[in-house]
C-alpha positions in Angstrom: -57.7 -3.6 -34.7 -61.7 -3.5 -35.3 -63.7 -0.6 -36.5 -66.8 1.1 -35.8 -68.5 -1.5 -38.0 -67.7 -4.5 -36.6 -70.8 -5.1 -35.1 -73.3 -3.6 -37.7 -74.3 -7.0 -39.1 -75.0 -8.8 -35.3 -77.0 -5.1 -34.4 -79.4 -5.3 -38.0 -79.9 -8.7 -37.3 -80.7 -8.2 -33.5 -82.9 -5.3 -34.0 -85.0 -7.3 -37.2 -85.4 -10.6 -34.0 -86.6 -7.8 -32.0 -89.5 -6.1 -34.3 -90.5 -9.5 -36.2 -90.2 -11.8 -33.4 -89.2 -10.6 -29.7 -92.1 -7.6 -29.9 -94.6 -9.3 -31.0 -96.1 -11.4 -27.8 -95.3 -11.6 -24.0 -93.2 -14.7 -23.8 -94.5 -17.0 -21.3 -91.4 -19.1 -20.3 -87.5 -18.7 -21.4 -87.5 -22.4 -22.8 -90.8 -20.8 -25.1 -88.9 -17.3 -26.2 -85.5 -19.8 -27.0 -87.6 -22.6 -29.2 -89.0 -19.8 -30.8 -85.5 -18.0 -31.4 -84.3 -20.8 -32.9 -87.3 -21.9 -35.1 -87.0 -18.1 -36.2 -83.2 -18.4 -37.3 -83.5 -22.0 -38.9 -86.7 -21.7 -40.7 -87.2 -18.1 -41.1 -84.1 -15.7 -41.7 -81.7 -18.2 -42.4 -84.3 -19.5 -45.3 -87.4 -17.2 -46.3 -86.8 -13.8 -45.2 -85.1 -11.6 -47.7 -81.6 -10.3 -47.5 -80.7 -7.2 -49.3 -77.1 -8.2 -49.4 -78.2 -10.8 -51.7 -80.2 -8.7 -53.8 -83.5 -8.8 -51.7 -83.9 -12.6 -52.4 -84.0 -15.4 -49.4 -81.2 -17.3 -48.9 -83.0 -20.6 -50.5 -84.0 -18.5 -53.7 -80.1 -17.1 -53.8 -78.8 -20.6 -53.2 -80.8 -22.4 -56.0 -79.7 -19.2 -58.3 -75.9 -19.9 -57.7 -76.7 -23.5 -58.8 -78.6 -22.5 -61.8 -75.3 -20.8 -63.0 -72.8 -23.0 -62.1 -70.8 -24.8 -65.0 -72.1 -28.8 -65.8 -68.9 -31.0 -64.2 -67.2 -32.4 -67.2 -67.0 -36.0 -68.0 -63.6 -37.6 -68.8 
């Protein structure tokens, strides 16, 4: 069973692609508007942009964060 919020993540991140990406030029070509979807989600949101569910950090700031407080491995 789903609820009304199954989508809610998929529709923030759709409507953010629209207004910081899709809006912001005519696209010329559909090979153009899909390198440019991709370069978006690999070197933008997935990396730089901040999150709020991470605290309003970017992932690559949150990432290096969690490895600042992880535990030193222990030597036998």
């Amino acid at each position: 069973m789903g609820d009304c919020f199954d989508n809610a993540v998929m529709e923030s991140f759709w409507g953010r692609m629209q207004t910081e990406l899709l809006d912001t030029r005519k696209w010329s070509t559909t090979l153009e508007l899909t390198i440019a979807m991709a370069d978006y989600i690999d070197n933008f949101y997935n990396v730089q942009r901040r999150h709020s569910y991470l605290g309003h950090v970017s992932p690559a700031e949150y990432e290096m964060l969690w490895h600042d407080i992880q535990p030193s491995p222990q030597l036998s």
